[in-house]
C-alpha positions as CSV (number, residue, x, y, z in Angstrom):
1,X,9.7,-3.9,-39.6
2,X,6.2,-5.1,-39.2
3,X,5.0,-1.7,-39.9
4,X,6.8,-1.6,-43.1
5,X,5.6,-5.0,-44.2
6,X,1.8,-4.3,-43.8
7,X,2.4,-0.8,-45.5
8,X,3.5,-3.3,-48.5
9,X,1.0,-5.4,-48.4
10,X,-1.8,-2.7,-48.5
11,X,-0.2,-0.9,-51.1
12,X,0.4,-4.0,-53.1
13,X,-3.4,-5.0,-52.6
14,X,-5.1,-1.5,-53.5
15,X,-2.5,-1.5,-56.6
16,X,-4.6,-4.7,-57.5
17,X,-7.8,-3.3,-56.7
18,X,-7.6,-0.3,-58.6
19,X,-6.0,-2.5,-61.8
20,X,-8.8,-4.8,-61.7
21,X,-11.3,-1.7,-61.8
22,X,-9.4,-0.1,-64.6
23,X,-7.8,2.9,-62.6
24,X,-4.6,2.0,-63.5
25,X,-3.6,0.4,-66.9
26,X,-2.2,-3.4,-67.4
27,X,-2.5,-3.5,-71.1
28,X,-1.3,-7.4,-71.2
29,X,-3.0,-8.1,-67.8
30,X,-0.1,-9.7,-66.0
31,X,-0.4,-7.7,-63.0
32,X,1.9,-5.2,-63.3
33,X,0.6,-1.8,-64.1
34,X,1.8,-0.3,-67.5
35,X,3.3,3.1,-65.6
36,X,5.8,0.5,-64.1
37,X,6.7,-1.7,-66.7
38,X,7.1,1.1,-69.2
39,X,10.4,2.7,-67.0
40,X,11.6,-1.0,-66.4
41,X,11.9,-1.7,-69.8
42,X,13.7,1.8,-70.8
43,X,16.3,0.7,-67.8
44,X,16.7,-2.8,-69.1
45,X,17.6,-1.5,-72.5
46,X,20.2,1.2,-70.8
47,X,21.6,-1.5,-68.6
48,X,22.1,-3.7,-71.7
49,X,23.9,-1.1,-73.8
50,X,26.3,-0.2,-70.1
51,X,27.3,-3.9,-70.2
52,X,27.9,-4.3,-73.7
53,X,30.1,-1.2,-73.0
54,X,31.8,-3.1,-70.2
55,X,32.3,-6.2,-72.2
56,X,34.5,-3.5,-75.1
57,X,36.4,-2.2,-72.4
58,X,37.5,-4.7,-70.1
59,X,38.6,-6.5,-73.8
60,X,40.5,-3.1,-74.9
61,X,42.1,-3.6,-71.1
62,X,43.4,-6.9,-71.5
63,X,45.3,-6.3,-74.5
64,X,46.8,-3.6,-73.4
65,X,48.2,-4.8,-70.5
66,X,50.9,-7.1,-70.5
67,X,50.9,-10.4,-68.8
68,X,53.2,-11.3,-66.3
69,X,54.2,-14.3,-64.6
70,X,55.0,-13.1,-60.8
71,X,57.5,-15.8,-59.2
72,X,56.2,-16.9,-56.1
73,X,57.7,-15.5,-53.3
74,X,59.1,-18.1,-50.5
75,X,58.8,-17.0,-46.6
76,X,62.2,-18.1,-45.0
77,X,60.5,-17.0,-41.8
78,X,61.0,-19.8,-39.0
């Protein structure tokens, strides 16, 4: 677990490095590197659409099935 932590950390620090010496792009210079915020954004937009998709269906769903009132069902156990 420690391993895995310090790998992190020093892949999170040369990351930084290289950004600050212009190796790797951060157009807006909020310290995330453009080659990572570029895919993020793509997936937000696709994630967006899915729920929007979600929202139709589970609407379409609900009108179609009929509501019920189940009676509650009384244990005469002892």
């Amino acid at each position: 677990m420690l391993t895995l932590i310090i790998v992190l950390v020093v892949a999170a620090a040369v990351t930084f490095f290289l950004m600050k010496k212009g190796k790797i792009k951060d157009a807006n210079n909020n310290h995330i590197p453009d080659a990572i915020e570029k895919p993020i954004e793509v997936v937000k937009e696709k994630v967006a659409v899915a729920k929007e998709e979600v929202k139709e269906v589970v609407e379409k769903v609900k009108k179609a099935v009929p509501k019920k009132k189940l009676a509650a069902k009384k244990s005469t156990k002892k």
